[in-house]
C-alpha positions as CSV (number, residue, x, y, z in Angstrom):
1,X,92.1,119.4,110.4
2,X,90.2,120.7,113.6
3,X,89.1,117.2,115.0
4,X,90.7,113.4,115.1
5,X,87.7,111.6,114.1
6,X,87.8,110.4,110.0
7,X,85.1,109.1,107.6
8,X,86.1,106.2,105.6
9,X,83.6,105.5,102.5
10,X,83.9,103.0,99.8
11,X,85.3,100.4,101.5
12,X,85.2,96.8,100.6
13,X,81.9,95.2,102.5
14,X,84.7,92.8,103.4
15,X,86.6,94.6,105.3
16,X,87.1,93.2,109.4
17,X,88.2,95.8,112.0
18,X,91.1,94.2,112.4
19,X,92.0,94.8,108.8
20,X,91.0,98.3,109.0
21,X,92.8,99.2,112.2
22,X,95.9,97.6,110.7
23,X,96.3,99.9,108.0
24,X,95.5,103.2,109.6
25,X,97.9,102.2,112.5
26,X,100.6,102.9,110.0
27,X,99.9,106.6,110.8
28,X,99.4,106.6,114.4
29,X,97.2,105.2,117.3
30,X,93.7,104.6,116.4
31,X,91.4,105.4,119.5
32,X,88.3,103.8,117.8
33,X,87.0,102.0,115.1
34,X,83.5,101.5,113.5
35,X,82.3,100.2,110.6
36,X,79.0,100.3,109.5
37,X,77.8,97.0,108.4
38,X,76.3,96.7,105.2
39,X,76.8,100.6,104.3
40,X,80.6,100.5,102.9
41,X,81.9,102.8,104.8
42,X,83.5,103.4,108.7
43,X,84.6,105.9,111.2
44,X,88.2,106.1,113.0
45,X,89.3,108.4,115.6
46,X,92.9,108.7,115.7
47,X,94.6,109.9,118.5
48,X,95.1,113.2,117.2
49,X,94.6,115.9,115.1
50,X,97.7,115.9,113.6
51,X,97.8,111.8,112.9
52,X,94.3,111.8,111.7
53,X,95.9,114.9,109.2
54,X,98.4,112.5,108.4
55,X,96.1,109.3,107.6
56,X,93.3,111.7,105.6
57,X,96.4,112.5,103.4
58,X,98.3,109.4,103.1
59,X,95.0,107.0,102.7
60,X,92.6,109.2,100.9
61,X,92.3,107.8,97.3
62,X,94.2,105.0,98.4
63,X,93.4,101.3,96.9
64,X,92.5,99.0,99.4
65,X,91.0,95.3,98.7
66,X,90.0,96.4,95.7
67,X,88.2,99.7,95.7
68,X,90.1,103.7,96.5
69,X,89.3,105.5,99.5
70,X,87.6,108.1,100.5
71,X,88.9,109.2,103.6
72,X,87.8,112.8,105.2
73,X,87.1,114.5,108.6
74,X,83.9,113.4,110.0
75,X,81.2,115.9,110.4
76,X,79.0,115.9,113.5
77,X,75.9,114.0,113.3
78,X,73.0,116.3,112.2
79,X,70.0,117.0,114.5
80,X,66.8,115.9,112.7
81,X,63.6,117.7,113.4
82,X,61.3,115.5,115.0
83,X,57.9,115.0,113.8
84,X,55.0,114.7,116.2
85,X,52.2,114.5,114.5
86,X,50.1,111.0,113.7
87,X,49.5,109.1,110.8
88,X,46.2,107.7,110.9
């Protein structure tokens, strides 16, 4: 895994930071924590490479309140063309 930073999807729209941080503490220090609201789905960086390695692995498929993980390096946010024309 080249980067710390992990995409968690199908999460529970339930799910508090708190609860979240919690469990992916277990595999090291979590930098950061965001979850988007209303989208199912989050973004922890880990302190590390190799602890983000070891939560992707551990978590990934994982059941938790309900529903299985999808955890997975992020990607970098994509750069969308702008458009500068006018509707009229």
């Amino acid at each position: 895994m080249q980067g710390s930073k992990l995409y968690v999807g199908n999460l529970n729209y339930n799910v508090t930071n708190e609860e979240l941080k919690q469990l992916f503490s277990q595999y090291g220090e979590v930098k950061s924590l965001n979850i988007i609201e209303g989208k199912g789905f989050a973004f922890v960086e880990m302190a590390s490479p190799v602890e983000a390695e070891k939560a992707s692995a551990a978590l990934n498929g994982f059941e938790f309140k309900g529903r299985n993980l999808r955890v997975d390096e992020a990607r970098p946010p994509r750069n969308k063309p702008r458009r500068d024309f006018k509707r009229y």
